[in-house]
DORO-821516 format. One record per residue (C-alpha): x, y, z; residue number from 1; residue in three letters. Coordinates in steps of 0.25 Angstrom, whole numbers, always signed. Layout:
residues N
- xx | yy | zz | zati | marlum
- X | Y | Z | NUM | ALA
...
END
This chain:
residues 534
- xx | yy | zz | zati | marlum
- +99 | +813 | +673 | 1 | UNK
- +105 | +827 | +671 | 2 | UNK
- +104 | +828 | +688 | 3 | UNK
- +112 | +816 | +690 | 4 | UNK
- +123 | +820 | +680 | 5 | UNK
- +122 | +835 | +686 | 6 | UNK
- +124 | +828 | +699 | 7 | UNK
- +136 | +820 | +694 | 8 | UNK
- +144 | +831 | +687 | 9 | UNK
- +142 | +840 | +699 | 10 | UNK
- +146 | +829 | +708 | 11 | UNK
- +159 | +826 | +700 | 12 | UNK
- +162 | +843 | +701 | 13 | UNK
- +161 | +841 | +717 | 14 | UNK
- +169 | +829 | +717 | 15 | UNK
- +180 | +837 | +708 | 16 | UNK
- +179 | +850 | +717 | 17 | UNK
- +180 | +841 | +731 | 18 | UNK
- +192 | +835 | +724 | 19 | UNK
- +200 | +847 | +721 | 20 | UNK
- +195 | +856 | +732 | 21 | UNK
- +187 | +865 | +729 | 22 | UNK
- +186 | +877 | +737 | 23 | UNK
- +174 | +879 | +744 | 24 | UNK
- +169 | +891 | +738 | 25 | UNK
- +169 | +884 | +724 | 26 | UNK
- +163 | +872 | +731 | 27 | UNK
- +151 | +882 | +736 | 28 | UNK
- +150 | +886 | +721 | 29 | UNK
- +148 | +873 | +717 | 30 | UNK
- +138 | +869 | +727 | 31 | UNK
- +130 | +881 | +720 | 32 | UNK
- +132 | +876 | +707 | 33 | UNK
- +124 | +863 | +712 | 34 | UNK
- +114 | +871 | +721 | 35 | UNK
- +110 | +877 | +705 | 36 | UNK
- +110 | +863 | +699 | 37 | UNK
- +103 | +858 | +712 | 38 | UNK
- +93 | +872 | +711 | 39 | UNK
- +91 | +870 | +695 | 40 | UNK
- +87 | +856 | +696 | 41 | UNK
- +79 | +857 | +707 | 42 | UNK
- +70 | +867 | +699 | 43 | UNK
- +67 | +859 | +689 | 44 | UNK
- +61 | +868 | +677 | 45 | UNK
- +54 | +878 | +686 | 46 | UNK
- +54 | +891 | +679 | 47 | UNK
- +57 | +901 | +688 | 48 | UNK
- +68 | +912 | +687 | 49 | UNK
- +73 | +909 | +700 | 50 | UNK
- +75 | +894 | +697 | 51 | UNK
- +84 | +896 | +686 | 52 | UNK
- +91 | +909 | +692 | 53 | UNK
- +94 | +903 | +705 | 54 | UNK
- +102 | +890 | +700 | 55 | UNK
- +109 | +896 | +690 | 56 | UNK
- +113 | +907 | +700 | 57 | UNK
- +119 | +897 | +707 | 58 | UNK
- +125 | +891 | +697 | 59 | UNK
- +133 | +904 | +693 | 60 | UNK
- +136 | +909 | +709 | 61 | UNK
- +141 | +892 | +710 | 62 | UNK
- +150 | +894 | +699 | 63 | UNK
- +156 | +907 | +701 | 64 | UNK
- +160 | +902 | +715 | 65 | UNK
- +166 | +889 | +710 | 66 | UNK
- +175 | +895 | +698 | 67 | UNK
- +176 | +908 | +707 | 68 | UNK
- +183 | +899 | +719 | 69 | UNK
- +192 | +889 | +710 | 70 | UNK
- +196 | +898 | +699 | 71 | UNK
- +202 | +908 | +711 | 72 | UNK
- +206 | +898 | +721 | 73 | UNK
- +222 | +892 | +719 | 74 | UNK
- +217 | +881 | +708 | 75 | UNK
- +226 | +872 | +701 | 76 | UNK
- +221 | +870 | +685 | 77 | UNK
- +216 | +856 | +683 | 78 | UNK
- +206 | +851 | +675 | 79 | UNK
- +198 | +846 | +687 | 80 | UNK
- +191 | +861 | +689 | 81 | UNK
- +189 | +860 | +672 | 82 | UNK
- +182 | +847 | +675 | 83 | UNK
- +173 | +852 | +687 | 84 | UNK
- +168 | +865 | +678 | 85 | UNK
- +165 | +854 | +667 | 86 | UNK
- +156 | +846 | +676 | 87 | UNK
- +149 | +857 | +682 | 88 | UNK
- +148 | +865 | +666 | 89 | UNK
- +141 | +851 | +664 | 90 | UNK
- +130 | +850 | +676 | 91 | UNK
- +126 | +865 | +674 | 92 | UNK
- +125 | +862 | +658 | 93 | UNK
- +114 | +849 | +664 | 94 | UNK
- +108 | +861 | +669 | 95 | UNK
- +106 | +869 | +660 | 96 | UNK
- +101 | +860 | +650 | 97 | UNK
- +91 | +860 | +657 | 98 | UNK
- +85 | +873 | +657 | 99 | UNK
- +74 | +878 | +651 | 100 | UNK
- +73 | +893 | +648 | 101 | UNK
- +84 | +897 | +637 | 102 | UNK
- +87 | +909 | +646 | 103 | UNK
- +92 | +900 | +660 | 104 | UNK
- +99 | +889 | +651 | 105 | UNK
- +108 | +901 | +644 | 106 | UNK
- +114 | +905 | +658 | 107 | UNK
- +115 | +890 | +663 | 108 | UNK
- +124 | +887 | +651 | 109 | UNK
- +131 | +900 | +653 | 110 | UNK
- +135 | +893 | +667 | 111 | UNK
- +137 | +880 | +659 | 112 | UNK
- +147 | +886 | +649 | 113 | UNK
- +153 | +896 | +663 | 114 | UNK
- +158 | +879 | +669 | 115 | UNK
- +162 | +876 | +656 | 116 | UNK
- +171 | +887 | +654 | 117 | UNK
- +176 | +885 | +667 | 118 | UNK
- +179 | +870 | +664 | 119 | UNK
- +187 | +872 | +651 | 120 | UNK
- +194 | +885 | +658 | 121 | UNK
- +197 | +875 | +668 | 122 | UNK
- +201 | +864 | +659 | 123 | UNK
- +211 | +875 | +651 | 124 | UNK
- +216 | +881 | +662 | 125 | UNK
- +221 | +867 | +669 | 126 | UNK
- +226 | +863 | +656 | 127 | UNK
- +235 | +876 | +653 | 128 | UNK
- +240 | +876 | +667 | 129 | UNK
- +245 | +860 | +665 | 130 | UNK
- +248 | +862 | +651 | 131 | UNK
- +240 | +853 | +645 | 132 | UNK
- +241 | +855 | +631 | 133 | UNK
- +229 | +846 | +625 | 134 | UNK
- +219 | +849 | +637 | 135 | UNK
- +221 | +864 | +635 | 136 | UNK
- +217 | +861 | +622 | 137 | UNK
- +205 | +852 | +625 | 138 | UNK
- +200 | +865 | +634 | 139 | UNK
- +202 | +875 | +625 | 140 | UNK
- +195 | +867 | +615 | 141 | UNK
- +184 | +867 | +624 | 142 | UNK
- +184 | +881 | +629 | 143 | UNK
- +182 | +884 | +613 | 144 | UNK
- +169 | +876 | +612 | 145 | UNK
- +164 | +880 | +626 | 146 | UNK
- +167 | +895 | +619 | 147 | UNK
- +160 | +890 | +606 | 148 | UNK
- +148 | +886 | +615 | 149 | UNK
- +149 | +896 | +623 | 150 | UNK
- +147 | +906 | +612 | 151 | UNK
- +135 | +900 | +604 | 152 | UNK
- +128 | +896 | +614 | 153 | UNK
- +126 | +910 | +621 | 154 | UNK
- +120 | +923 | +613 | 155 | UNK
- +134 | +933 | +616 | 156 | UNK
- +135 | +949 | +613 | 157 | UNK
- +145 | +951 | +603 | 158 | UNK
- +156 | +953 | +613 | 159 | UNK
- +153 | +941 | +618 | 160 | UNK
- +155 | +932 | +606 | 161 | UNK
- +166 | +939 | +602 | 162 | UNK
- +172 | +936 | +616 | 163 | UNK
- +172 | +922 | +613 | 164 | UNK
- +174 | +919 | +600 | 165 | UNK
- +188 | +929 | +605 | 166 | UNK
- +188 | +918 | +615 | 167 | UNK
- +188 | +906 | +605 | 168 | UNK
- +196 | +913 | +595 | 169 | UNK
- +206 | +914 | +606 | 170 | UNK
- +206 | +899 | +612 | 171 | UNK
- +208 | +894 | +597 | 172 | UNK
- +219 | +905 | +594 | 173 | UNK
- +228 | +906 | +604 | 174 | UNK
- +231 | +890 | +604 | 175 | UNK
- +232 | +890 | +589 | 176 | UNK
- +242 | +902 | +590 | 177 | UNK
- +249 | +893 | +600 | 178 | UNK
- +250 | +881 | +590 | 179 | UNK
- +252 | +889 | +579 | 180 | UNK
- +266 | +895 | +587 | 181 | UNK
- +271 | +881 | +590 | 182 | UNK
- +280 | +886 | +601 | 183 | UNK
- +294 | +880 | +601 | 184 | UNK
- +293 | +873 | +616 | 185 | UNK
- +285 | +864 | +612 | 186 | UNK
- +294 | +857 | +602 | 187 | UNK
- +301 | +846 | +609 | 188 | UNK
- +318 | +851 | +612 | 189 | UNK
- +327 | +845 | +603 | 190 | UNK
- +342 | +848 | +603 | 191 | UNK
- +343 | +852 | +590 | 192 | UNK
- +332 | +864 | +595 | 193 | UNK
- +339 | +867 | +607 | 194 | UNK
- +340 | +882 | +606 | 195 | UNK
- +324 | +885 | +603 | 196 | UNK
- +323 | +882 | +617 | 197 | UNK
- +335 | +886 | +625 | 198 | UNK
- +335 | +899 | +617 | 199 | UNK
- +326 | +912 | +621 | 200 | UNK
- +326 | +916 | +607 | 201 | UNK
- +324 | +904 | +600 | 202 | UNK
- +313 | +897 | +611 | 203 | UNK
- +305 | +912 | +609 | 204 | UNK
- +307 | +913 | +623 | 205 | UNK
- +297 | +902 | +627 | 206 | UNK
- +301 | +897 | +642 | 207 | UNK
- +294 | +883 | +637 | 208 | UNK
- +304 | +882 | +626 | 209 | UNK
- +315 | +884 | +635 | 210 | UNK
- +309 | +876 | +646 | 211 | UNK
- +308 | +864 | +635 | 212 | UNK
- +324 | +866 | +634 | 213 | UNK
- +327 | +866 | +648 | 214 | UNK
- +319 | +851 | +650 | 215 | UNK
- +327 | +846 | +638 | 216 | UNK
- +339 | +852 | +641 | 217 | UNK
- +339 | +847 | +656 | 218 | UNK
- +336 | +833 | +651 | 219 | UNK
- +347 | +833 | +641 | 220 | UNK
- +355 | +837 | +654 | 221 | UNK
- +353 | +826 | +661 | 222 | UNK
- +354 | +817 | +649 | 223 | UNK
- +369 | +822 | +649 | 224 | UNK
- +370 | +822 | +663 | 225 | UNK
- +366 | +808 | +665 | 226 | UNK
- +378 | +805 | +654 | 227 | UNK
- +390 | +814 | +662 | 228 | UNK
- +385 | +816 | +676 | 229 | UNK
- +390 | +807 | +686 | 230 | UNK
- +386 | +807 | +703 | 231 | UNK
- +397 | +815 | +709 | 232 | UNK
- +405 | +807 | +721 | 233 | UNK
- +404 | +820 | +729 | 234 | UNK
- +391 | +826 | +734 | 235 | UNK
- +398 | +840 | +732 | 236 | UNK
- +395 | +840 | +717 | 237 | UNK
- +382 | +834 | +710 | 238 | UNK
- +387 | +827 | +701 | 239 | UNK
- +401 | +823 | +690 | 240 | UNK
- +403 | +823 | +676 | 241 | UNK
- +405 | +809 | +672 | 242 | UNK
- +421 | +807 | +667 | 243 | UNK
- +421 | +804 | +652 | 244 | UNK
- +405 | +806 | +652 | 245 | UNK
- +397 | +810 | +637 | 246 | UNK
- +384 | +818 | +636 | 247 | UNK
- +375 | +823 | +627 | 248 | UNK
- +368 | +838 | +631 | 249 | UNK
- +358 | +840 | +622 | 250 | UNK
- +368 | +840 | +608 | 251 | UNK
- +379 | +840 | +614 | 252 | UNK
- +390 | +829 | +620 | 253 | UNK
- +396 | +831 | +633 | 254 | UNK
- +410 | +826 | +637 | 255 | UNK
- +415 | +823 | +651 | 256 | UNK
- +431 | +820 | +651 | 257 | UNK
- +437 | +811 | +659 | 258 | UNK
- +440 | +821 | +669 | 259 | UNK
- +424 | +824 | +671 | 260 | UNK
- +423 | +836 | +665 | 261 | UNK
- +417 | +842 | +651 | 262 | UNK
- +425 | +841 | +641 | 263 | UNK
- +436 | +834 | +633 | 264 | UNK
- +447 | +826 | +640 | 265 | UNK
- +458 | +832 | +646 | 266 | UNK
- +469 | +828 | +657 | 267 | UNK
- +471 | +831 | +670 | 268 | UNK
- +482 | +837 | +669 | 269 | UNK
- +485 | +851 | +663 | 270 | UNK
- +495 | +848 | +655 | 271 | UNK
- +498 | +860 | +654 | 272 | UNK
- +486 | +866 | +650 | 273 | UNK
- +479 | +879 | +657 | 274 | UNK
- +467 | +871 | +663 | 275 | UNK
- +455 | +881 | +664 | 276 | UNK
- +443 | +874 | +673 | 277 | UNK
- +429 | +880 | +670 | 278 | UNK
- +420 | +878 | +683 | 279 | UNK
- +406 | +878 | +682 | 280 | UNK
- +393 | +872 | +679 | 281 | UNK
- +384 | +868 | +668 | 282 | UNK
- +385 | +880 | +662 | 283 | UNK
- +401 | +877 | +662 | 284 | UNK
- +399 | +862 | +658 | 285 | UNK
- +390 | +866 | +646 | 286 | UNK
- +378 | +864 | +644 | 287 | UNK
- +381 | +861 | +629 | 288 | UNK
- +369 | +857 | +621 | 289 | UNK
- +373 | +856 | +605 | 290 | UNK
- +385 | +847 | +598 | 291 | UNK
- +397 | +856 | +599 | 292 | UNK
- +394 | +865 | +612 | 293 | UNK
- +405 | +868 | +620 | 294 | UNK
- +407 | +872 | +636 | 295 | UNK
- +413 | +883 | +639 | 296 | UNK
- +424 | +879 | +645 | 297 | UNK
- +427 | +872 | +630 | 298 | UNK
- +426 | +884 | +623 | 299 | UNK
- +434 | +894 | +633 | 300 | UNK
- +444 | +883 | +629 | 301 | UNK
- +444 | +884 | +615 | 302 | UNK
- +445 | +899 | +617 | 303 | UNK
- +456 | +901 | +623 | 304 | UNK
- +464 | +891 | +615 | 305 | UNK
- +459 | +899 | +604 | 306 | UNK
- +460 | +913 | +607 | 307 | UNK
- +472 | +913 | +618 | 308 | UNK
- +486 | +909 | +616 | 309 | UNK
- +489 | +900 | +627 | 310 | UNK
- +502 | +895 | +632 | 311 | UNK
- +497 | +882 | +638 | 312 | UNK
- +484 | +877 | +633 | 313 | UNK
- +470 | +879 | +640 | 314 | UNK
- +462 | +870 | +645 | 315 | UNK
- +447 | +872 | +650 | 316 | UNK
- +440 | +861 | +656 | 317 | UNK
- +425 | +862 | +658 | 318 | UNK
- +422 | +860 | +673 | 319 | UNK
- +408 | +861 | +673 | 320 | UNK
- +398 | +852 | +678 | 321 | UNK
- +383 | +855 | +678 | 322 | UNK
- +375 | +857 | +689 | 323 | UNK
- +388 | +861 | +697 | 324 | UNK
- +390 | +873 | +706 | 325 | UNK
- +401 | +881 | +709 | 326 | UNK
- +404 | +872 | +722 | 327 | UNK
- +403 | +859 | +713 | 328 | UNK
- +413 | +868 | +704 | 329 | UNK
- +421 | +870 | +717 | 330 | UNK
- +422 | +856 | +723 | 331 | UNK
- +425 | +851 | +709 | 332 | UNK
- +437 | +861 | +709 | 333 | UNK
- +442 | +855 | +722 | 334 | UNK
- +441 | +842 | +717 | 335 | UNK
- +442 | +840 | +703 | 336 | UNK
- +447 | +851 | +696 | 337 | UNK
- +460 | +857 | +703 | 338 | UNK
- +467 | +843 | +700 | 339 | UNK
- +465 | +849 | +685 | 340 | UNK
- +473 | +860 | +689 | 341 | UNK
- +465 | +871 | +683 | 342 | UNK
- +472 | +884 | +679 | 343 | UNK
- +460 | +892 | +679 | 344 | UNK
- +446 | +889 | +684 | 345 | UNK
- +434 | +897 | +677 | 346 | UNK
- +420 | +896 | +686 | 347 | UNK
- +407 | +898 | +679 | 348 | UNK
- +397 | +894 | +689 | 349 | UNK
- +382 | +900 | +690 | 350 | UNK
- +367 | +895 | +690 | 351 | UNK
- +372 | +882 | +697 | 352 | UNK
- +376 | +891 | +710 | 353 | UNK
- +366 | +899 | +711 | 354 | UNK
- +358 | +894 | +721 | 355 | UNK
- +372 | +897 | +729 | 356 | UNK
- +366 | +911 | +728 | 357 | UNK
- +358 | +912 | +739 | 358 | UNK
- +346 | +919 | +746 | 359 | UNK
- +352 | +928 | +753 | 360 | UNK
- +361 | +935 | +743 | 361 | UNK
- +350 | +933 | +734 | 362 | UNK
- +336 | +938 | +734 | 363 | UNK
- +327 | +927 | +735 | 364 | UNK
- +320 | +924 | +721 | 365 | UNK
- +306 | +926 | +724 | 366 | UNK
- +296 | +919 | +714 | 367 | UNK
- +300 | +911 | +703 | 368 | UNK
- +296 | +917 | +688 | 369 | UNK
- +285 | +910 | +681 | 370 | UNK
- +289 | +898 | +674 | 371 | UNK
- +284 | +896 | +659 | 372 | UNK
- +275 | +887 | +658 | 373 | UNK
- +270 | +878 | +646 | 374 | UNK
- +255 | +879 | +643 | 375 | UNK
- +246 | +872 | +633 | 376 | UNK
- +246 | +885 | +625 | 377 | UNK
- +261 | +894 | +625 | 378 | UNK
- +255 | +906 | +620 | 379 | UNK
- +246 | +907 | +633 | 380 | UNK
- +258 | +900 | +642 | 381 | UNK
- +266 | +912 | +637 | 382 | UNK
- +258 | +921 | +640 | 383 | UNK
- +252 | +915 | +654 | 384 | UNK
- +270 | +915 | +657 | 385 | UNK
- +271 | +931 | +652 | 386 | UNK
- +258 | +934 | +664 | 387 | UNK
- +266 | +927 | +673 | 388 | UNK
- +281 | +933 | +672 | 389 | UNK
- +274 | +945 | +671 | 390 | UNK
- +266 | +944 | +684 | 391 | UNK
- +279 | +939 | +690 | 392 | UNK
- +288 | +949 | +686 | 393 | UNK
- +277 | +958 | +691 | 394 | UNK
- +277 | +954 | +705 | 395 | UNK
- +292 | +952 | +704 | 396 | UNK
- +292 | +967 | +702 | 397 | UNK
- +284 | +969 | +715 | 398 | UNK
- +292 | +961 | +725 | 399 | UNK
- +304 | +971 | +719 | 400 | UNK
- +315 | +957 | +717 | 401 | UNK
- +327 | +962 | +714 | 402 | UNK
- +335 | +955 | +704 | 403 | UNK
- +348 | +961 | +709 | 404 | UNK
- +360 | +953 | +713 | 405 | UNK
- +363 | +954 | +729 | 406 | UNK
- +373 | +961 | +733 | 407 | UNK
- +380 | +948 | +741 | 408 | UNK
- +383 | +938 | +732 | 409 | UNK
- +396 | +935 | +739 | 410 | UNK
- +389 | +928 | +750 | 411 | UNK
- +383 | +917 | +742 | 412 | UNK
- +388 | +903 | +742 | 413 | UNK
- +391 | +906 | +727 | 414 | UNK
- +400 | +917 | +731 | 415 | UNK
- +408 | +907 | +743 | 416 | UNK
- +409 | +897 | +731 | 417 | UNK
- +417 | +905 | +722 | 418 | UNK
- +425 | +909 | +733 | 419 | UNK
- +429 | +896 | +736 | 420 | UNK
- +432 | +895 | +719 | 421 | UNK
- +440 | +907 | +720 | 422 | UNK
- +448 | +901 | +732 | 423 | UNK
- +451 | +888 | +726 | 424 | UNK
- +455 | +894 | +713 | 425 | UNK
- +464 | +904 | +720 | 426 | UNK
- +469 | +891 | +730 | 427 | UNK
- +473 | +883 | +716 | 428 | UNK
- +479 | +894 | +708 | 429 | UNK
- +469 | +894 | +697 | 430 | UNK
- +465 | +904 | +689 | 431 | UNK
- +449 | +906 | +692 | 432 | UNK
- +437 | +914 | +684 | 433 | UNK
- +424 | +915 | +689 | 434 | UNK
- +414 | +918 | +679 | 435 | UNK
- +401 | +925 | +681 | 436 | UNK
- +387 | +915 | +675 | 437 | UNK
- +379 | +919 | +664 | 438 | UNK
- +365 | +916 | +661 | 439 | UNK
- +354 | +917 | +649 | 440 | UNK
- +347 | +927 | +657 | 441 | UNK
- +350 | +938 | +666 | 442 | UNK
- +343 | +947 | +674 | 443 | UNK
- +344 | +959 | +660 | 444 | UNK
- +338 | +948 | +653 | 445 | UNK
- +324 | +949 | +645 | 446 | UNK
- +314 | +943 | +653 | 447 | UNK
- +308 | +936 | +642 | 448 | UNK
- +322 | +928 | +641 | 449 | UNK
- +322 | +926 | +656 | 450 | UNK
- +308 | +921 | +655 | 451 | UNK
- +311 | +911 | +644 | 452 | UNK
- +322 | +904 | +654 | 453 | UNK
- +311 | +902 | +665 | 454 | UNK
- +308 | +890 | +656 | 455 | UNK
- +318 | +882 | +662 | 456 | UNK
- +313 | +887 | +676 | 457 | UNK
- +312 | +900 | +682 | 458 | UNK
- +321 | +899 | +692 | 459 | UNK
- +332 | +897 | +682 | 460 | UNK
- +332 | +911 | +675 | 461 | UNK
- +326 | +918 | +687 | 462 | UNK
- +335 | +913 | +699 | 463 | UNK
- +347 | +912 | +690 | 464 | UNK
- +348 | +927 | +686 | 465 | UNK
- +347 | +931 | +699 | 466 | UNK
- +358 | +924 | +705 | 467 | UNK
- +369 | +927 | +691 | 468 | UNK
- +370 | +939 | +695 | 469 | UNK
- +374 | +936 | +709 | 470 | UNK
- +384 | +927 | +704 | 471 | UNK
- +390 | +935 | +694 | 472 | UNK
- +392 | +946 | +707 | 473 | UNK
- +399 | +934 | +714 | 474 | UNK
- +407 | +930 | +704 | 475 | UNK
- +411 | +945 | +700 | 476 | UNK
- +414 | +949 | +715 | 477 | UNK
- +423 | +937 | +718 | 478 | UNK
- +432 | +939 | +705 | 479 | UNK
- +432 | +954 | +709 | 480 | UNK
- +438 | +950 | +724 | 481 | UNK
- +448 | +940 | +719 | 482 | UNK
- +456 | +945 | +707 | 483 | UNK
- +461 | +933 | +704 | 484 | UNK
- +448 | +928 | +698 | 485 | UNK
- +445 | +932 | +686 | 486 | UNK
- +430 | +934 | +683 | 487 | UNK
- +422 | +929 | +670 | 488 | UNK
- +410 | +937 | +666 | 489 | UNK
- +404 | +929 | +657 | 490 | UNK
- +391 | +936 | +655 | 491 | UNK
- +396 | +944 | +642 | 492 | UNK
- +387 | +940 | +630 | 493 | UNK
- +382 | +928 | +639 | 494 | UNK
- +375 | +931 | +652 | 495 | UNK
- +359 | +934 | +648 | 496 | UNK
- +361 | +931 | +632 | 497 | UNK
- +352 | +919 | +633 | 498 | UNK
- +355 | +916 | +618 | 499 | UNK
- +368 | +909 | +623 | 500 | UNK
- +361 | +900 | +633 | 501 | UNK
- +352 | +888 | +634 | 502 | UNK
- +347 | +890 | +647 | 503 | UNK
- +348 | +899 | +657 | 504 | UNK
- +363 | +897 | +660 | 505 | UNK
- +369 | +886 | +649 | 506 | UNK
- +374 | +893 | +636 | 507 | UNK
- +374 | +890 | +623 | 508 | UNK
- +387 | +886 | +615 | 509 | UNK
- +386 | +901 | +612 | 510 | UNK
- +384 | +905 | +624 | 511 | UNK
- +397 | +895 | +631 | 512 | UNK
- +405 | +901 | +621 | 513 | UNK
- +402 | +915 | +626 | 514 | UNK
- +404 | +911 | +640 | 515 | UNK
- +419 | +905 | +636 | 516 | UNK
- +422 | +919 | +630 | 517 | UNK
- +417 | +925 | +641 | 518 | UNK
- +426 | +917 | +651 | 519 | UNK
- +437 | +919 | +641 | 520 | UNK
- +436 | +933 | +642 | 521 | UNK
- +438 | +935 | +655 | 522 | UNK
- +450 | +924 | +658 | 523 | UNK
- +459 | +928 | +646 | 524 | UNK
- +466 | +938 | +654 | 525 | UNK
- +470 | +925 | +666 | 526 | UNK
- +475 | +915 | +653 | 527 | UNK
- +481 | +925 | +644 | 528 | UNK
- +489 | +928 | +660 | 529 | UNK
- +490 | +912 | +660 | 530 | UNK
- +493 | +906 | +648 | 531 | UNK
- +500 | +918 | +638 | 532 | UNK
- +515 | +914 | +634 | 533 | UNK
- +524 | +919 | +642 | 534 | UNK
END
């Protein structure tokens, strides 16, 4: 009976190891670990030294070379390698039942608790790379008793008894400190709770926090746009604001006038008001999450009715539309704007174009960071992250990248579309400021805070802080060689002060507001020139 059951579980083990190709060296091991079977089995209950020194020596070298080959080889974690230690932790165990000097058995069960070990490390390691929450707990449940076993069933030195019950005291503590912690990712996002993710301070710099936010936050996007995006009738843009559309982001209703654009309703013609049109992206629209937020564009508006004294009244009308870029901006300008007859155009475009920035101005950007990753236990997940940046930065360090800014940025496609901004402007007669972008992290930014952003996707933070400066270069050099621009730094107080942002580039209502005095700032001189009493 206990050779027919040998003989099935071995056959199950080779069946699983044919089945996810095992190497061949691991397969030679195991044919060794069946010649011991094979050997003990065949010598029934002599008593000789040799017959119980040569199986068992064949055991050990079999095994060695199975967990030497799999556990170096390019393996993927699954619980497949767990189940084939199991089976083969269970056909040596037939085994050693089954001898009869005290001595032999001791070492046979040592090899029995060696396959178990390597089943339930197996069985962890598969279920912390997947993130398997109650299976990791199941395993470590079982490397606690396979410990507990471990450590009354063998006579240890007091080093080595201390070693375990470390080992136990360790398995049961660090979950428990995990629990006891309750970390704030893995509450469900509500609207109300917003900011304990978006914010590096409040989220405690936790990535998954953040990454939690950026899932809710998209889907709440696409609620909205499903409300005010319509399908273009031009293949040139991706897409329309819906006239007379309503939205909810998150907390926050969103309006489209008549005209299809943010914003309360206003006519078509001036009526002699100082029309101001704000040209951007989602960062212009406004990614406005709580009742009351406000655009930018709104509060520049209010500003300047309440701080300067203006003979006609100003008007700014928020021209923003997500996931546009600046040649989306420019065509709509053709197209849909100039027959508002705009008496000033203010441009904040950014992340959207930055892919216009390209390869050959600058530097290519080499491997991606490490992305956060969410692991049954968060302490170790943390700690498994900090290994990982550190070893990334550390090879980032010996390939020498530089983070510099090129010294060609008016060669991009970026560059020629302002250009063509700049000459359309100028064509019409309109007033035009181009404003640099600002961001929640730059490159003088903590890299714990840079590191908290890589939740919503490493290529975010990393490739964006490489190309702002590139833009800001742009944008600076152009309003330098055309004098009629006037150039908006909006980077005071704003640019890499990630408290006034909920992501990498959308603001908080605090963070829009400094962006409107920012832009304020630098176009007073134009409509104090403008719009003072004669």
């Amino acid at each position: 009976m206990r050779w027919l059951l040998q003989t099935l579980l071995l056959g199950l083990t080779l069946l699983l190891a044919i089945w996810i190709e095992w190497p061949a060296l691991a397969l030679a091991g195991f044919g060794l670990v069946v010649a011991a079977f094979l050997s003990r089995t065949i010598a029934g209950r002599l008593a000789s030294a040799w017959v119980e020194r040569v199986p068992l020596a064949l055991l050990w070298l079999g095994s060695l070379a199975v967990w030497g080959s799999v556990g170096t080889g390019n393996i993927a974690w699954d619980s497949y390698y767990a189940a084939q230690a199991g089976l083969t932790a269970a056909a040596v165990w037939l085994t050693a039942r089954h001898i009869g000097a005290d001595n032999w058995k001791a070492r046979w069960n040592a090899a029995v608790i060696a396959w178990l070990f390597c089943a339930v490390l197996m069985w962890l390691g598969s279920a912390y790379v997947w993130n398997r929450r109650g299976e990791f707990y199941t395993a470590l449940f079982a490397m606690l008793a396979g410990l507990a076993l471990c450590r009354f069933w063998f006579r240890w030195a007091a080093l080595g008894a201390q070693t375990i019950n470390t080992l136990i005291l360790l398995l049961l503590g660090v979950p428990a400190a995990d629990i006891a912690l309750q970390p704030q990712s893995r509450v469900a996002v509500q609207p109300e709770t917003c900011r304990r993710y978006y914010s590096y301070d409040a989220a405690v710099g936790d990535p998954l926090a953040f990454a939690r936010w950026e899932e809710f936050y998209t889907s709440q996007f696409d609620r909205m746009g499903q409300a005010i995006f319509i399908p273009a009738t031009n293949s040139r843009l991706p897409f329309r604001l819906r006239p007379g559309g309503r939205g909810v982001m998150v907390n926050c209703p969103i309006s489209i006038n008549s005209l299809g654009f943010r914003g309360s309703e206003m006519s078509p013609q001036k009526n002699g008001a100082y029309r101001i049109v704000a040209l951007g992206e989602s960062t212009t629209f406004g990614m406005t999450i709580q009742a009351g937020d406000t655009p930018w564009p709104e509060m520049l508006e209010q500003i300047i009715r309440q701080r300067l004294k203006t003979r006609r009244p100003v008007q700014v009308i928020n021209a923003g539309v997500p996931a546009c870029n600046i040649y989306h901006s420019l065509y709509r300008l053709t197209h849909e704007i100039l027959p508002l007859q705009p008496d000033m155009v203010i441009s904040y475009h950014g992340a959207n174009g930055f892919p216009l920035i390209d390869s050959s101005v600058l530097p290519p950007l080499g491997p991606i960071p490490p992305v956060y990753r969410e692991r049954p236990v968060k302490l170790m997940g943390d700690a498994e992250h900090r290994i990982r940046m550190w070893l990334f930065q550390y090879h980032a360090r010996r390939r020498h990248l530089s983070n510099l800014p090129p010294a060609r940025p008016l060669e991009t496609k970026y560059a020629d579309a302002y250009r063509q901004l700049i000459q359309c402007a100028h064509t019409n007669h309109i007033r035009l400021a181009l404003a640099n972008f600002s961001m929640a992290v730059n490159q003088t930014s903590d890299s714990k805070v840079v590191d908290f952003y890589m939740g919503g996707g490493p290529r975010v933070a990393h490739a964006f802080m490489r190309a702002n400066p590139v833009h800001s270069m742009i944008v600076n050099q152009l309003a330098a060689e055309n004098p009629e621009v006037c150039f908006v730094d909006t980077h005071p107080h704003l640019d890499g002060e990630h408290e006034k942002f909920i992501d990498v580039i959308h603001l908080t209502n605090e963070g829009r507001r400094q962006l409107a005095e920012n832009i304020l700032a630098a176009i007073k001189p134009v409509l104090e020139q403008d719009l003072s009493p004669p």
